[in-house]
C-alpha positions as CSV (number, residue, x, y, z in Angstrom):
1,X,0.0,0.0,0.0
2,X,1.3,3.6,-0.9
3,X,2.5,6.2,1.6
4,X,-0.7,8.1,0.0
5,X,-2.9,5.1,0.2
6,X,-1.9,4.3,4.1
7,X,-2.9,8.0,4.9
8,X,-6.2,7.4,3.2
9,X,-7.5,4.3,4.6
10,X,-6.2,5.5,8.4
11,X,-9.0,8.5,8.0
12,X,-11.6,6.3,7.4
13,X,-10.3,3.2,10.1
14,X,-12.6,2.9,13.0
15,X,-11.2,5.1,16.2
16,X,-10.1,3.8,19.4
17,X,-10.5,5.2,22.1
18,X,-7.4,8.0,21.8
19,X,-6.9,9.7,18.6
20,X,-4.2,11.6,17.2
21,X,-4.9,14.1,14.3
22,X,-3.4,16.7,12.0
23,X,-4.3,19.6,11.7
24,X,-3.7,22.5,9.5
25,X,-3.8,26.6,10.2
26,X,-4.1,28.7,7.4
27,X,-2.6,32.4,7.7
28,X,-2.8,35.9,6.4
29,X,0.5,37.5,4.7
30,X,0.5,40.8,3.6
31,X,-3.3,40.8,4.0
32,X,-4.0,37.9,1.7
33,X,-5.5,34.7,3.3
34,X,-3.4,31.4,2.4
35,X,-5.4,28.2,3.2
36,X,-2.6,26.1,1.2
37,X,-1.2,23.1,3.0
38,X,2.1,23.9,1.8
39,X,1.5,27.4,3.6
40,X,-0.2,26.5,6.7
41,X,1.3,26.4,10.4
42,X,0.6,22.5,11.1
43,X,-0.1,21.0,14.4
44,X,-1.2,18.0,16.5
45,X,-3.9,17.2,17.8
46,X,-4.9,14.6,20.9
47,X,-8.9,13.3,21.0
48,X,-10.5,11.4,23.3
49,X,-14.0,9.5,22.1
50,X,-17.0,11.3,23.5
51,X,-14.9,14.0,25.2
52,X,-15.6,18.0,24.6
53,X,-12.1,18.4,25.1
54,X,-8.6,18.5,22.5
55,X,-4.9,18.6,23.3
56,X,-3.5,20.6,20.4
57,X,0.7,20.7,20.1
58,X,1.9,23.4,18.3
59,X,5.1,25.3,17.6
60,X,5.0,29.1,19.0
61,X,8.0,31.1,17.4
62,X,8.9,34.0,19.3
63,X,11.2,37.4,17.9
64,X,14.2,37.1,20.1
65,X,16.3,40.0,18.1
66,X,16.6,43.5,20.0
67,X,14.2,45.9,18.5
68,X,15.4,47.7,15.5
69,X,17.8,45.2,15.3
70,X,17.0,43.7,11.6
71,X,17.2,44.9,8.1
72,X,16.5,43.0,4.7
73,X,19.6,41.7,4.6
74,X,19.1,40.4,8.4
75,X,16.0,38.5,9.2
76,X,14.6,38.1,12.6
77,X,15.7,35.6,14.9
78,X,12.7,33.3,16.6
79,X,13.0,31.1,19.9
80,X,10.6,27.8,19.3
81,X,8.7,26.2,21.5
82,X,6.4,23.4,21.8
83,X,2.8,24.6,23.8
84,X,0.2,22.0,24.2
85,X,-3.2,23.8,25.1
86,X,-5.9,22.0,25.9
87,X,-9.3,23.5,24.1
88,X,-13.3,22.8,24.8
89,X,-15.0,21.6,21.5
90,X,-18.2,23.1,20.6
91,X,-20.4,22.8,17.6
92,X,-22.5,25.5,16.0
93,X,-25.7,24.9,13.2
94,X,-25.0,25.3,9.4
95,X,-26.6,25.6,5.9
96,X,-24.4,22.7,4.0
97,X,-23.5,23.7,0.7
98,X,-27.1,21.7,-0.3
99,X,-29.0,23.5,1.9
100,X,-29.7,20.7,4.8
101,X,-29.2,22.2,8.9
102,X,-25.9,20.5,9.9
103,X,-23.9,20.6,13.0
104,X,-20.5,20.9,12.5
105,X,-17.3,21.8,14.5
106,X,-17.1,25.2,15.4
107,X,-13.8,26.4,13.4
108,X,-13.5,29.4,16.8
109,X,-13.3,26.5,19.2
110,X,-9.8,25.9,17.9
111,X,-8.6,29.6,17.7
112,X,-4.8,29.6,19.0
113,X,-4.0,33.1,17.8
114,X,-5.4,36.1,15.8
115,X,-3.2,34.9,12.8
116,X,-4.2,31.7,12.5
117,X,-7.3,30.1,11.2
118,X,-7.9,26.5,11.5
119,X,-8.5,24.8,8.1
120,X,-8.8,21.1,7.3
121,X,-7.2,18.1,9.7
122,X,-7.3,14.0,9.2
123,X,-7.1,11.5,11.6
124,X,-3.4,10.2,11.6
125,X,-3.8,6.9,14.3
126,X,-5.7,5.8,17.2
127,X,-3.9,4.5,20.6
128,X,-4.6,3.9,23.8
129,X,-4.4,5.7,26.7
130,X,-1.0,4.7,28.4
131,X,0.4,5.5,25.2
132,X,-0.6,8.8,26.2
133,X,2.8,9.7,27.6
134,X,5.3,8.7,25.2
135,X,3.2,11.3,22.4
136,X,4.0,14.2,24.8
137,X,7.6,12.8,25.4
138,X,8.2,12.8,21.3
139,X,7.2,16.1,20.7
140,X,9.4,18.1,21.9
141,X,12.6,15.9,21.0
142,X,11.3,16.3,17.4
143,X,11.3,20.0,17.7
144,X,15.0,20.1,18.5
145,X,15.3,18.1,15.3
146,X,13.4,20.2,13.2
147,X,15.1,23.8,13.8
148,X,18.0,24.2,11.3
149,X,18.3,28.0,11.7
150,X,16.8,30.4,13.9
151,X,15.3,32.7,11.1
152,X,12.6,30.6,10.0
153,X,9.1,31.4,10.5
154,X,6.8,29.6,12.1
155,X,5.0,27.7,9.7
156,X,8.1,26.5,8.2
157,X,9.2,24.8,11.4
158,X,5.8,23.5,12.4
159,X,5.7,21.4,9.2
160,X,9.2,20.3,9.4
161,X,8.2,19.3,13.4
162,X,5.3,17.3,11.8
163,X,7.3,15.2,9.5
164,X,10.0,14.7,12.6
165,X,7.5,13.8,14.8
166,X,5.8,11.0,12.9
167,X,9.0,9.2,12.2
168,X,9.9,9.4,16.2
169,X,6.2,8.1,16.8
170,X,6.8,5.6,14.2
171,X,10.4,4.2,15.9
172,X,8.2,4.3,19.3
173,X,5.7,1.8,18.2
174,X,3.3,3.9,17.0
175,X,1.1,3.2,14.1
176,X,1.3,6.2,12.4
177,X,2.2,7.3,8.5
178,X,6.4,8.2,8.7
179,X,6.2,9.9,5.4
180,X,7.5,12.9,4.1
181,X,5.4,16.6,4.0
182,X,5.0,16.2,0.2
183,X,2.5,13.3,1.3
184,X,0.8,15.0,3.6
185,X,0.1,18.0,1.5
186,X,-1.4,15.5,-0.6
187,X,-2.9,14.2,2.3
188,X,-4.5,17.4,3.3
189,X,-5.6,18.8,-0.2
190,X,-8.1,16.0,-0.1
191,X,-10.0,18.4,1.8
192,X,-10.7,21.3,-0.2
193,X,-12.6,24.7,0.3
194,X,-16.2,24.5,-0.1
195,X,-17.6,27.4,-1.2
196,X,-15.1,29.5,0.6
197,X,-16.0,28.4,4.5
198,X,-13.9,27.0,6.7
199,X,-17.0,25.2,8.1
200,X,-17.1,22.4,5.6
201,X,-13.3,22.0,6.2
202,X,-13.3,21.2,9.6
203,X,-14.2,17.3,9.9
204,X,-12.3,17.2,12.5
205,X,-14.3,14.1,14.3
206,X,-17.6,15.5,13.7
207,X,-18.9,12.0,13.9
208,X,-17.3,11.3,16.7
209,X,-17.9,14.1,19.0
210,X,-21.0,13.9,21.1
């Protein structure tokens, strides 16, 4: 089975109890909204069957260079981090794009910043719950293997963490796709925008939340 293939058949596998998930940010540049995958701040995500509540892992970049301190020629220097913030889910009522009431996952329920907007996300493998421990030990060792330099922005290193991170789940028994962040674009442009809301995007667990 494909990289691609694998990525596919885990969104539709029946959860266990724990899930992890990707989940993609768009942003806003220069006033212009990018939803592209290959643009997007990406992040993970920890569900628990029937619970209100998400665990989402993210990369925060923060300017660490003096003010007035850069020029073109010098670009701001981040410090990253890995925050893991735990959100309550709601849902809100919709008019789908055939005109039927739908409930779907409130997009401001996942709000981690003013920049970012949450976009589309999959379902990347379910585990149980003493497994629970060795996600949160990962993370952060895959950040340190994902910053090169300390000039890139925050998106950049988030998907770079991503790709790290799977492989280090992978090594620890995990059941999850080690592949690399052209197959997960892929993954995530299966999703695409419906009519220009980010409503239809979101299915994050929208059958699964109760």
């Amino acid at each position: 089975m494909s990289s691609f293939a694998t990525i596919t058949h885990i969104e539709h596998a029946k959860p266990a109890k724990k899930s992890l998930h990707l989940l993609q940010y768009g942003s806003t540049h220069v006033s212009t909204r990018r939803t592209e995958p290959r643009f997007g701040t990406w992040t993970l995500v920890i569900r628990e069957r029937g619970s209100p509540f998400a665990v989402v892992f993210h990369v925060e970049a923060t300017v660490c260079t003096k003010l007035g301190g850069t020029t073109v020629d010098q670009p701001p220097r981040y410090h990253y981090k890995m925050k893991a913030k735990t959100l309550k889910l709601s849902k809100k009522r919709i008019i789908d794009a055939n005109g039927n009431l739908r409930m779907m996952m409130d997009p401001e329920a996942f709000q981690l910043a003013p920049h970012l907007t949450p976009i589309r996300s999959f379902r990347l493998t379910s585990f149980e719950e003493e497994q629970t421990a060795g996600i949160w030990e990962v993370l952060p060792k895959a950040l340190e293997d994902a910053v090169h330099v300390n000039t890139e922005p925050e998106w950049t290193v988030s998907q770079r963490w991503v790709e790290h991170a799977l492989r280090r789940l992978r090594d620890a028994g995990f059941d999850v796709p080690a592949v690399e962040r052209s197959v997960l674009n892929r993954a995530l442009e299966k999703f695409n925008v419906v009519g220009g809301d980010d409503n239809y995007l979101l299915n994050f667990l929208n059958n699964e939340y109760r």
